[in-house]
C-alpha positions in Angstrom: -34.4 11.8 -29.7 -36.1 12.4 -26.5 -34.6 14.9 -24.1 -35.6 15.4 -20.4 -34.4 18.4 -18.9 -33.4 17.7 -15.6 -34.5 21.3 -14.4 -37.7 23.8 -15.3 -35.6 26.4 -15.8 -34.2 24.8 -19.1 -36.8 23.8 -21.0 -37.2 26.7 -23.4 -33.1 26.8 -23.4 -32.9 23.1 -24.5 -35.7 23.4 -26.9 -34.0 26.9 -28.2 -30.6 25.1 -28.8 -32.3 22.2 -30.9 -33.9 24.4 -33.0 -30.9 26.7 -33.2 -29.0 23.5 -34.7 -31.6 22.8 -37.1 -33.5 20.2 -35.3 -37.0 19.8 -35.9 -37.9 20.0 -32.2 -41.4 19.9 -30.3 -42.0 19.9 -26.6 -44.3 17.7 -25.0 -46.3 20.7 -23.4 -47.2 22.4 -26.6 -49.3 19.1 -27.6 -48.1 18.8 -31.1 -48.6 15.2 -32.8 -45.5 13.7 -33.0 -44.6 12.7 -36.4 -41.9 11.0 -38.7 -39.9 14.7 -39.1 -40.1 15.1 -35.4 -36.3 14.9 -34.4 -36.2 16.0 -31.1 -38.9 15.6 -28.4 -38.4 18.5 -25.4 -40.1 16.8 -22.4 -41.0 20.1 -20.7 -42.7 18.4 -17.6 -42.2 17.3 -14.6 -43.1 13.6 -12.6 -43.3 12.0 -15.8 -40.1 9.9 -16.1 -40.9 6.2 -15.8 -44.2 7.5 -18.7 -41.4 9.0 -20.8 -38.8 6.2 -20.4 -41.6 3.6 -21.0 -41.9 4.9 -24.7 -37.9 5.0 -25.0 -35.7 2.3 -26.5 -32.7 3.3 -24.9 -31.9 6.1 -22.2 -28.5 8.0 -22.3 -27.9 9.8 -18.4 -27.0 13.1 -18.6 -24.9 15.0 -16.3 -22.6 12.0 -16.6 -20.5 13.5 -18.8 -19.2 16.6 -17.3 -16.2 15.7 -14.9 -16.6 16.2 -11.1 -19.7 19.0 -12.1 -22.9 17.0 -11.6 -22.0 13.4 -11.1 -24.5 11.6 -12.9 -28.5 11.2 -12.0 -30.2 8.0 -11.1 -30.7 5.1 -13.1 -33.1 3.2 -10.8 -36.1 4.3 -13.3 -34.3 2.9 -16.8 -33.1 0.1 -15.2 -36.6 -0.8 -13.4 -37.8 -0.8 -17.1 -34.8 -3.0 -18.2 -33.6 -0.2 -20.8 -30.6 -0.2 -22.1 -28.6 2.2 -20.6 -25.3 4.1 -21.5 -23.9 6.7 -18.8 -20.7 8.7 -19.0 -17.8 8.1 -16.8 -18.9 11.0 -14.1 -21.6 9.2 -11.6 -20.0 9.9 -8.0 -23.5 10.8 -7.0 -25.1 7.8 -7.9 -21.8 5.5 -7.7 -23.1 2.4 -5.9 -26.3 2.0 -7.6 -24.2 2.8 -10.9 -21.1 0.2 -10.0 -24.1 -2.3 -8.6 -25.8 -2.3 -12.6 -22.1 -2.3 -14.0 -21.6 -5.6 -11.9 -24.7 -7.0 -13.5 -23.0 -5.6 -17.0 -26.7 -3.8 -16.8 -24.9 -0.5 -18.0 -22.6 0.7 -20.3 -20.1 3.6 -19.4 
C-alpha cells in the first residue's frame, strides 16, 4: 500500500499511525529498498504524483470519504494513466471531472 499524504505537515503522522498499527512502513525520503515485507510505502514528497501513480496498480482518492469535510482531490493524474480508480461518495470539489469519468464508468464510487 502506497500512501500520499496530501499535506507536509502529515507525513511523520501518517507514517507514525502505520507503524502504530503494526505496519511495516518506509517513507520514500528515508531511501530504504523496498522489499517483499514492505507494507506500507509513506510518500513523504512533494511533485511527484504522476512518478508515484505510474508505479501503482490502482489508486483509492482520499478525502473522498469524509462527508462535506474535504470533498474529494483530483483524479485528472490516475485517470491520465488509465488507473483504476475507486473514490468515495464526497467529491463536490472535483464533482464534474468526477461525474465526467463516472459517465465514462472510468470510476468507481
Amino acid at each position: 500500500l502506497m500512501i500520499v499524504p496530501r499535506h507536509p505537515e502529515r507525513f511523520n503522522q501518517v507514517s507514525e499511525l502505520a507503524q502504530e498499527h503494526g505496519f511495516k512502513t518506509i517513507t520514500r525520503t528515508s531511501q530504504q529498498p523496498i522489499t517483499s515485507n514492505v507494507e506500507v510505502y509513506i510518500a513523504d514528497t512533494m511533485g511527484e504524483m504522476l512518478v508515484l501513480l505510474g508505479g501503482s496498480d490502482v489508486c483509492f482518492m482520499g478525502g473522498s470519504l469524509v462527508g462535506g469535510k474535504v470533498g474529494g482531490h483530483n483524479l485528472l493524474e490516475p485517470a491520465a494513466l488509465q488507473l483504476p480508480l475507486l473514490n468515495g461518495p464526497s467529491y463536490f470539489n472535483f464533482s464534474e471531472i468526477t461525474d465526467k469519468l463516472l459517465e465514462a464508468q472510468a470510476v468507481t464510487i
